[in-house]
MIZAZA-762004 format. One line per field, with one value per residue (C-alpha): residue in one letter; x, y, z. Coordinates in steps of 0.2 Angstrom, whole numbers, plus 5000, padded with zeros to 4 digits. Each point is the difference from the previous one (the first is absolute). Layout:
BEGIN
residu = A,...;
x = X,...;
y = Y,...;
z = Z,...;
//
This chain:
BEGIN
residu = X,X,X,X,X,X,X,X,X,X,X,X,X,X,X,X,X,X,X,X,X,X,X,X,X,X,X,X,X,X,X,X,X,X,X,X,X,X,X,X,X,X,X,X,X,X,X,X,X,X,X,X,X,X,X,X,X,X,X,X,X,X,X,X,X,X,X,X,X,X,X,X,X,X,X,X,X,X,X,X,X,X,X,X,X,X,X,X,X,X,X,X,X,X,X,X,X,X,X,X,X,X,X,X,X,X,X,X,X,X,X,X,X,X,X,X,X,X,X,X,X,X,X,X,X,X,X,X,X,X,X,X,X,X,X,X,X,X,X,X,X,X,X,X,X,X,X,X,X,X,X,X,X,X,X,X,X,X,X,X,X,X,X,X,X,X,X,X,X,X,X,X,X,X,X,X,X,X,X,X,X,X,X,X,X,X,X,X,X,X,X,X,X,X,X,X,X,X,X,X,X,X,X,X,X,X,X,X,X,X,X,X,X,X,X,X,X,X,X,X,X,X,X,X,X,X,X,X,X,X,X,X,X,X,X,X,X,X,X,X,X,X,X,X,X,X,X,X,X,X,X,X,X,X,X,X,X,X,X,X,X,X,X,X,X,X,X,X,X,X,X,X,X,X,X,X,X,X,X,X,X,X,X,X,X,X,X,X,X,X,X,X,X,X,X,X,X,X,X,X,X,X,X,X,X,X,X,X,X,X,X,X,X,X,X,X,X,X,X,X,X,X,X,X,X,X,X,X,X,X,X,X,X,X,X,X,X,X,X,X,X,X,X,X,X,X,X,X,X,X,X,X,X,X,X,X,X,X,X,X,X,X,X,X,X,X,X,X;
x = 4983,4985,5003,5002,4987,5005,5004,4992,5014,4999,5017,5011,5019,5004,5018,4999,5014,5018,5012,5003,5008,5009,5012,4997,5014,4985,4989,4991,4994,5017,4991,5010,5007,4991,4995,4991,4994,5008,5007,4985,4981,4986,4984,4988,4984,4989,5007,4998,4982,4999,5005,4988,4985,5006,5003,4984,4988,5014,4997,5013,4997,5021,5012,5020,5009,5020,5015,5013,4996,4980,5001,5011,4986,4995,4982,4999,4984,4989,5005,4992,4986,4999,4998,4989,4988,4998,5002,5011,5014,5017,5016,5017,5019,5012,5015,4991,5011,4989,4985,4992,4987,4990,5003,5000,4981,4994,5005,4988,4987,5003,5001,5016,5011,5018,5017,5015,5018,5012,5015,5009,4996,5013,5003,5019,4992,4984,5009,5015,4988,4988,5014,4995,5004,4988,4987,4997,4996,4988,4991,4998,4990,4990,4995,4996,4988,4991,4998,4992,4989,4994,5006,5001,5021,5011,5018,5010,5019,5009,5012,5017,5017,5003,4985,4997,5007,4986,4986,4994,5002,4987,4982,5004,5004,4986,4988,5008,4997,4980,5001,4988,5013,5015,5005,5016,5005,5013,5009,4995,5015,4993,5008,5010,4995,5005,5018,5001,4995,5018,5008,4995,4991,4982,5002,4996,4986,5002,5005,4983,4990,5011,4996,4980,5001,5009,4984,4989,5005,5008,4995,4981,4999,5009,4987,4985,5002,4994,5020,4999,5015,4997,5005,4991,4985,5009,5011,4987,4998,4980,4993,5005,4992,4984,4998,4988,5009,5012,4996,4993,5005,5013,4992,5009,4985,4992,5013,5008,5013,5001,5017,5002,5004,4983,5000,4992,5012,5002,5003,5015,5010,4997,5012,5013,4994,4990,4990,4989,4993,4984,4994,4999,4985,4990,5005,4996,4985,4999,4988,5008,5017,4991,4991,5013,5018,5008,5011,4984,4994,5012,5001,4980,5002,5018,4999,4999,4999,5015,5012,5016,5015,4995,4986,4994,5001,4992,4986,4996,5004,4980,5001,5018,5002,5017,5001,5007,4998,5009,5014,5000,5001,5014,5009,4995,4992,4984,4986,4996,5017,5004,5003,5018,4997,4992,5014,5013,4993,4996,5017,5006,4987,4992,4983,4987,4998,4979,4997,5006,4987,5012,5006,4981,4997,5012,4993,5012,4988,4995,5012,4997;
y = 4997,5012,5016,5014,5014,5016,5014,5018,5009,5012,5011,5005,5006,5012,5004,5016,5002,4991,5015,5009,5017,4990,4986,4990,4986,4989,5001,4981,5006,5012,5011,5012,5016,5009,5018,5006,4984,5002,4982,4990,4994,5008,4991,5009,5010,4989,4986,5003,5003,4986,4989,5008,4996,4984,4997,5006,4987,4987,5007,5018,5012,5006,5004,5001,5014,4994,5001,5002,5018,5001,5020,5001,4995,5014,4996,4999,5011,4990,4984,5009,5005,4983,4991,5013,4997,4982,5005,4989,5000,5005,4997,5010,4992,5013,5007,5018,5011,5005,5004,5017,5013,4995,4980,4998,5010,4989,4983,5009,5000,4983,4994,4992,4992,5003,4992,5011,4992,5009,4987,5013,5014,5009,5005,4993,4984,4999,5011,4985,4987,5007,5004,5021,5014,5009,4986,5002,5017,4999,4982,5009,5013,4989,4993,5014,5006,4984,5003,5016,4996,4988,4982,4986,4996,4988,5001,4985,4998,4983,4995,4995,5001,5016,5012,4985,5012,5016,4988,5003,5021,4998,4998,5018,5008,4990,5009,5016,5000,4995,4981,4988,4985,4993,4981,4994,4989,4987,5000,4987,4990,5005,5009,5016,4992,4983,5009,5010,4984,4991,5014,4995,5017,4995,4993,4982,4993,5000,5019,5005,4990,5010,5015,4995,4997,5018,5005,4991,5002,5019,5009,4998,5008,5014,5008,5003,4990,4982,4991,4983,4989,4993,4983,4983,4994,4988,5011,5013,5002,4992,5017,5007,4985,5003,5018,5006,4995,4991,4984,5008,4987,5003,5008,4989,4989,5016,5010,5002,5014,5011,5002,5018,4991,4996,4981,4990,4992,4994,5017,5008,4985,4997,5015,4988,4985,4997,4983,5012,5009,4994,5010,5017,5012,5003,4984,4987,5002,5004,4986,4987,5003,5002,4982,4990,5006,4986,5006,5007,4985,4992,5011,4999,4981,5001,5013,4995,4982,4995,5014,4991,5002,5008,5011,4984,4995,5017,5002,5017,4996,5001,5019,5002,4990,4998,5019,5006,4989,5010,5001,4981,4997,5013,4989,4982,4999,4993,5007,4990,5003,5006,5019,5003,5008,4985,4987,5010,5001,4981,4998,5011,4991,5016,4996,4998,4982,5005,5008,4982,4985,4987,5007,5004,4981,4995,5011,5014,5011,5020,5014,5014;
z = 4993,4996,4991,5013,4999,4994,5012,4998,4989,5015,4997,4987,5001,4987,4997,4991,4996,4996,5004,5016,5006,5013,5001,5016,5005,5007,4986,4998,4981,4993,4990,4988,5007,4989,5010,4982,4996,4982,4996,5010,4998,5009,5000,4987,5006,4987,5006,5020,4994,4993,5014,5010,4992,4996,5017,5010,4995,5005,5020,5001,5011,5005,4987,5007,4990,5003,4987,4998,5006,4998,5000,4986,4988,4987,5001,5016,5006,4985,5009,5016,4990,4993,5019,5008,4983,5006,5019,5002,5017,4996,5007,4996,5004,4996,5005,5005,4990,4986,5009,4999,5010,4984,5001,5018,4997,4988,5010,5013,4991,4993,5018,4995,5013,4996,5006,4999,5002,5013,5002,5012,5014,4993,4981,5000,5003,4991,4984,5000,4999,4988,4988,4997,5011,5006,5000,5018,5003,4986,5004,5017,4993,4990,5017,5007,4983,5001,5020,4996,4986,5014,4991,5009,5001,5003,5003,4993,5009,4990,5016,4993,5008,4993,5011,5011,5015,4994,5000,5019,4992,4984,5014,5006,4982,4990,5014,4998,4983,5004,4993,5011,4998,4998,4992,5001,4986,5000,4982,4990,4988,4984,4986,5008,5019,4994,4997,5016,5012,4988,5006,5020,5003,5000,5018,5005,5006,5016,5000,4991,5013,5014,4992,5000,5018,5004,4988,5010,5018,4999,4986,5000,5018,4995,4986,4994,4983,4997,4997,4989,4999,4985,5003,4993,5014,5005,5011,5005,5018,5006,5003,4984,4991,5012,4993,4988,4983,5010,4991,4980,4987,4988,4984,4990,4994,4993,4992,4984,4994,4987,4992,4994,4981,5000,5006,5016,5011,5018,5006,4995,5001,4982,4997,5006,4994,4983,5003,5014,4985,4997,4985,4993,5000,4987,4991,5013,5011,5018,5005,4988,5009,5018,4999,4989,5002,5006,5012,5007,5003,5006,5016,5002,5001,5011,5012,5012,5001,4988,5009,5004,5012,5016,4991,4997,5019,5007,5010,4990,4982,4997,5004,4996,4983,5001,5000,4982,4985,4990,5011,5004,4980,4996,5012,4997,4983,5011,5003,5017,5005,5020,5005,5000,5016,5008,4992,5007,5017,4999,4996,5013,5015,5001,4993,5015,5003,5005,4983,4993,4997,5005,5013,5008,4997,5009,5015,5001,5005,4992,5002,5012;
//
């Protein structure tokens, strides 16, 4: 077969970090508790620049700041400094807890988007899940400052068998706090997640897709705030696929991480699993790794053609892409391996017969 093209390298994930003040039980990377970051890496300011200008002739234009915990980094307003240089867009994952008047200010002006984690409605909850008292009350107030400095932010609640009963609480107190939306995230089998679902507390499948109903059918009438379930497309009711972004393609095609040691990677799956690094900066170049890494190209040429399983049997594996590649190798050691999530449901008859090939050539018609 013909070489595929390349992508546009439109995005990168920067994990800034390796250590984090908190010690979450669902955690898909298990970064060092580390509240000083004392005993872990944090990606260097000459480095991040580097990337940067390596990266922007290759297609950039959004830079994800994600750890570990991202506001732990020493050299963290030069890293803003850096972006808004090459006015670039910037997105923040954090746990909330660090931020500042002075931070929250400065994403402003960035014209950052930011998710903040709230795993509870209620800091018992949240504070035994996250692993530190007290991380509630203060990832609240971080909301709260990025609300008032006018930054665009999201609320992410990870259901699990352990808050499952607060999730119908978290719209009204993400909208107190001044947030503009709430995602629910299932907990993915990885690292500390992979741990908790061996432990039978990161629910079943067919309890997350209840949940997503209860989301879909209840909660969204009773707020202001846009409510995703994040669930793969394949389960997603019609008229949330219909809506504006409702069918946006996976970014995986157009990605690459940075590793907070200083490396590329799939994301930061290749803290867990070394054969995902695909160079380091400064050594090896950008472009070089972008066009020619073999595992790189080995998902431009198979998703999603060469998807196998059910992923390969869906009707939306050309948006979905078999929803997380990295997650889909932690588990299988392939690449083009079905989402746990789907296999389960398969397994289970829960997958919708009218999002499957076969079944719509046999003429079992389109779900409602």
């Amino acid at each position: 077969m013909p070489e595929s093209p390349v992508p546009p390298l439109s995005r990168l994930y920067v994990y800034l970090t390796e250590g984090c003040n908190l010690a979450c039980r669902h955690c898909w990377l298990a970064p060092r508790f580390d509240p000083d970051l004392l005993s872990t890496q944090w990606l260097a300011p000459e480095l991040f620049a580097r990337v940067l200008d390596e990266a922007l002739p290759l297609g950039l234009s959004e830079v994800k700041l994600t750890g570990g915990e991202p506001l732990l980094h020493p050299k963290l307003p030069r890293l803003l400094d850096e972006l808004q240089t090459r006015e670039l867009s910037v997105v923040v994952e954090t746990n909330g807890t660090l931020l500042t008047a002075g931070t929250a200010a400065r994403l402003g002006e960035l014209g950052a988007r930011v998710s903040v984690s709230l795993d509870g409605a209620d800091a018992v909850t949240h504070d035994e899940l996250r692993g530190v008292q007290g991380a509630f009350e203060r990832a609240c107030r971080g909301v709260s400052l990025l609300a008032e400095a006018g930054v665009r932010t999201q609320v992410i609640f990870t259901v699990m068998r352990g808050n499952v009963e607060q999730l119908t609480a978290v719209p009204t107190l993400a909208q107190e706090l001044g947030a503009s939306s709430v995602k629910f995230n299932v907990v993915q089998p990885t690292a500390r997640g992979e741990r908790l679902h061996d432990a039978d507390d990161g629910m079943s499948v067919g309890e997350y897709l209840r949940c997503m109903e209860l989301v879909e059918t209840e909660l969204s009438a009773t707020t202001d705030l846009s409510l995703h379930f994040d669930v793969p497309l394949a389960f997603r009711p019609l008229h949330r696929i219909a809506e504006p972004g409702g069918m946006s393609r996976c970014a995986i095609l157009g990605v690459v991480g940075v590793l907070a040691g200083g490396h590329y990677a799939l994301c930061g799956i290749g803290e867990q699993v070394p054969e995902m690094v695909f160079g380091e900066v400064g050594r090896d170049a950008l472009r070089e790794v972008w066009e020619d890494h073999p595992v790189l190209r080995q998902l431009r040429e198979g998703l999603p053609g060469r998807l196998r399983g059910i992923c390969g049997d869906c009707v939306l594996n050309t948006v979905c892409l078999g929803s997380c590649v990295a997650q889909n190798y932690y588990r299988e050691h392939d690449l083009l391996a079905p989402f746990w999530f789907c296999e389960l449901a398969e397994a289970e008859g829960l997958f919708p017969a009218s999002r499957r090939r076969s079944s719509l050539t046999a003429g079992e018609g389109v779900s409602p």
